[in-house]
N, C-alpha and C positions, 0 to 999 in steps of 0.2 A: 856140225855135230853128227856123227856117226850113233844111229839107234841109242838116242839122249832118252826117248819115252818106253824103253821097252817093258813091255807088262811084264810083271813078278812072275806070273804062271808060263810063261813061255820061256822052259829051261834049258830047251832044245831047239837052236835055230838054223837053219843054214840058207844064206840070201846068196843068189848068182843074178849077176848083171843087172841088179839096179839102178837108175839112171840118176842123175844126182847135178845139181847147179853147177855147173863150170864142165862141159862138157867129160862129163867124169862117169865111170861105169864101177859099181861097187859091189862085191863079194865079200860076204862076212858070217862065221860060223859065232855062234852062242851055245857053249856048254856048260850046263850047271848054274844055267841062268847069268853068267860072265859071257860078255864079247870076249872071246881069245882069240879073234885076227881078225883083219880087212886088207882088203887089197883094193886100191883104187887105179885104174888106168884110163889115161887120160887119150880122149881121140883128137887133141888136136892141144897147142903151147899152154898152160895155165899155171898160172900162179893160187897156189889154196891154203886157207888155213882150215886148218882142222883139229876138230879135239874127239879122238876117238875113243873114247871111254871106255881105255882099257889096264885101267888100276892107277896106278904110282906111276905115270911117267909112261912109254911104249919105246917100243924097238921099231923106227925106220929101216927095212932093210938090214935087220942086225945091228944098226947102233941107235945107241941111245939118242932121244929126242927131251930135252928138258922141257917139266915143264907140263901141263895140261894143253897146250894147243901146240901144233907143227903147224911152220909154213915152209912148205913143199913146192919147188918149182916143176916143172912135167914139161918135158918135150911131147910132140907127137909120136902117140903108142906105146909111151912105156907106165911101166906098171910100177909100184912098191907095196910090200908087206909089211903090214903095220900089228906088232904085235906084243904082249905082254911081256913084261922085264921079267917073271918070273915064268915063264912058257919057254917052250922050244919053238924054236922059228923053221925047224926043216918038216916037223909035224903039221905045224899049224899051214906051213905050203901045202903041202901033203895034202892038208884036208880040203884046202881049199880049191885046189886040183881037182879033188872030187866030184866037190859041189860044183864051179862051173863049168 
């Protein structure tokens, strides 16, 4: 689970380089009290499920992920954005860019 507990009052978030179970590095902005992206990359082969609580379903890399959880295979080093069916996905890089 991608920020499953996050407090009500924290409507503004932005997380770089999280360290996270499966040798996984995670960056994730919360606007308006919504997760609207994560980026997860992996530093070395893993297989992950993940449910990243981001509304109705999420965008893997621009396509649809059915479903409340993804499972995701990762080579070593590569990255995906994980974002809102209703979001833009060149923004939500964008921001994420920023953050880390």
């Amino acid at each position: 689970h991608v920020l499953p507990a996050l407090p009500r009052d924290w409507r503004e978030l932005d997380i770089a380089g999280m360290r996270a179970e499966g040798a996984l590095c995670v960056d994730a902005a919360v606007r308006d009290g919504r997760v609207i992206a994560v980026r997860l990359r992996a530093d070395q082969p893993v297989r992950v499920r993940v449910a990243p609580h981001l509304g109705d379903g999420c965008l893997v890399d621009g396509r649809p992920c059915p479903g409340a959880v993804c499972e995701l295979d990762f080579v070593a080093g590569q990255a995906v954005l994980l974002t809102r069916r209703d979001g833009d996905p060149v923004a939500a890089a964008t921001l994420l860019d920023a953050v880390g």
